[in-house]
C-alpha positions as CSV (number, residue, x, y, z in Angstrom):
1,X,-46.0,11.5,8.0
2,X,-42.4,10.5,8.4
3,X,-41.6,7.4,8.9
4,X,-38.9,7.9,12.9
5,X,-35.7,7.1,11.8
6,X,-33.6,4.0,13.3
7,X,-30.6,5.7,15.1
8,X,-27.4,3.6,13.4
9,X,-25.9,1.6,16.4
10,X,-22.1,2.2,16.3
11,X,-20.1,-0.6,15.6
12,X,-17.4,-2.4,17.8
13,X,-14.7,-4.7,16.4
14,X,-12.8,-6.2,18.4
15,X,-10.2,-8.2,15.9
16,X,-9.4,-7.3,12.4
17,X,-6.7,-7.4,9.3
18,X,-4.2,-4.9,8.1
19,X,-3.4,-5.6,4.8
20,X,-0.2,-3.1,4.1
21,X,0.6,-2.7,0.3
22,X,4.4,-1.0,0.0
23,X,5.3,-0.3,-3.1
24,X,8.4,1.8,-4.2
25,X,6.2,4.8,-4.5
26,X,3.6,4.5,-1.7
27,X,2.6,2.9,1.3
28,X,-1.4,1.6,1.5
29,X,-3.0,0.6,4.8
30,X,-6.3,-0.6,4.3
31,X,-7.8,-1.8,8.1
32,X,-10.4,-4.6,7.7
33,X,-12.8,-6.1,10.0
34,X,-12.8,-10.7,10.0
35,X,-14.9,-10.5,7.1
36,X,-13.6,-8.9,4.9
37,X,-15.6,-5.1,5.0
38,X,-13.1,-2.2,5.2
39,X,-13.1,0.2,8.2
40,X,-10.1,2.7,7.7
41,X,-7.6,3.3,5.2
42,X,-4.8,5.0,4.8
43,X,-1.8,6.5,3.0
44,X,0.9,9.3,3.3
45,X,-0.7,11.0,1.1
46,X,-3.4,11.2,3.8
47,X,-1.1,12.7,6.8
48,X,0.3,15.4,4.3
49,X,3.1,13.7,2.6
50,X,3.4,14.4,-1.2
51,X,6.1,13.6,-4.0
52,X,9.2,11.7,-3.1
53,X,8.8,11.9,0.7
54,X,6.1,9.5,0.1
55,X,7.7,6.4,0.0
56,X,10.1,6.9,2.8
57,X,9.8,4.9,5.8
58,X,8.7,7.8,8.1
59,X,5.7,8.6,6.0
60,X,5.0,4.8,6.1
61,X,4.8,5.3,9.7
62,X,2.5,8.5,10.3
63,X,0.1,7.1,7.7
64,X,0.0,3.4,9.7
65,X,-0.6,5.6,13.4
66,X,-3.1,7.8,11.7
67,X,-5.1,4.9,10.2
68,X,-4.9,2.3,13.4
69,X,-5.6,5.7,15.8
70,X,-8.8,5.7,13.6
71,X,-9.6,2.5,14.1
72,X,-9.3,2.2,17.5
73,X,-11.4,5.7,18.4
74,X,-14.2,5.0,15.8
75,X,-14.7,0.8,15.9
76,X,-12.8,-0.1,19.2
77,X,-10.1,-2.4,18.0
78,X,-7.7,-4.4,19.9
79,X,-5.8,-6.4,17.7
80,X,-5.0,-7.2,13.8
81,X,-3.5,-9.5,12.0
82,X,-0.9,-8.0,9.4
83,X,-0.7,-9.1,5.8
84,X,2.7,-7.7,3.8
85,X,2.7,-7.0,0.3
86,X,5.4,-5.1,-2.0
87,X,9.1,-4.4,-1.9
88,X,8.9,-1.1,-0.9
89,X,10.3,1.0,2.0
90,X,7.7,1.0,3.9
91,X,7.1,-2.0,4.8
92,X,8.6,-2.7,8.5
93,X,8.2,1.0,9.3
94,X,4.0,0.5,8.8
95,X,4.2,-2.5,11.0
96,X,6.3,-0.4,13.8
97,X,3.2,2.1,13.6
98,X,0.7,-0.1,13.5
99,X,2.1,-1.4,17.3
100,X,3.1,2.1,18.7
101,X,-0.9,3.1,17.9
102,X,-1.6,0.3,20.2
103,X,-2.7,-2.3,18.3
104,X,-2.1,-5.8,19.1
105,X,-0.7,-7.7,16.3
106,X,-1.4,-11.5,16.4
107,X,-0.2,-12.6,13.1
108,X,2.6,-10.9,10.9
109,X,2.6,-12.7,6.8
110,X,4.3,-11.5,3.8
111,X,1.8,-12.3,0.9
112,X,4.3,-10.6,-1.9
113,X,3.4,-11.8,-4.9
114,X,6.8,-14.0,-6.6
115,X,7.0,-15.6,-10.4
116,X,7.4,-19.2,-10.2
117,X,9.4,-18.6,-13.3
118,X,6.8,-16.8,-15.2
119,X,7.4,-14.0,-17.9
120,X,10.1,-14.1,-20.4
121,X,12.9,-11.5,-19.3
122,X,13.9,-9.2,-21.9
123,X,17.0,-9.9,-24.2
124,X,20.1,-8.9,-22.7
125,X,21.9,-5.1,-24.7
126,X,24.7,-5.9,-26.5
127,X,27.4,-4.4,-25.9
């Protein structure tokens, strides 16, 4: 006979981390709970953005309230802390979405990576 079936107990998280990669291109959400184990990601390429108008500010945006609105209907979350990485467009605009979902942002840290003086820079054209 069949073994009955454990129904799968739905999660609730009540903190979590938003890492938010912007680069010039594209804005990636990735939603996380304390430990590390991803919940909800998401892009503009998600809410229906494609080409150029992906790496405005305004796609950074929709993608940020699409992916918190997901978190907060499926897991319950409250409140993230936000880790910022990349030059790109997108970056404050995610964070303004992010807080118009209604998520309560605890911690805000730019984690862009920056040469401490590393690679050689190319020669210089002559002229």
């Amino acid at each position: 006979m069949a073994a009955a079936t454990k129904k799968k107990s739905k999660k609730t998280v009540q903190a979590g981390v938003a890492y938010i990669q912007a680069s010039f291109n594209n804005t990636i959400i990735t939603i996380c709970d304390t430990e590390g184990n991803t919940l909800v990601q998401g892009s503009p390429r998600v809410v229906g953005f494609s080409g150029s108008k992906r790496s405005t500010a305004f796609a950074a945006t929709k993608a940020a309230i699409d992916a918190a609105q997901k978190a907060i209907k499926k897991y319950g979350l409250r409140e993230v802390k936000v880790y910022l990485a990349g030059p790109g467009s997108g970056r404050n605009a995610a964070v303004k979405g992010l807080d118009s979902a209604g998520l309560n942002i605890t911690l805000l840290a730019d984690r862009t990576p920056l040469p401490h003086n590393g690679c050689r820079p190319r020669k210089a054209p002559r002229n």
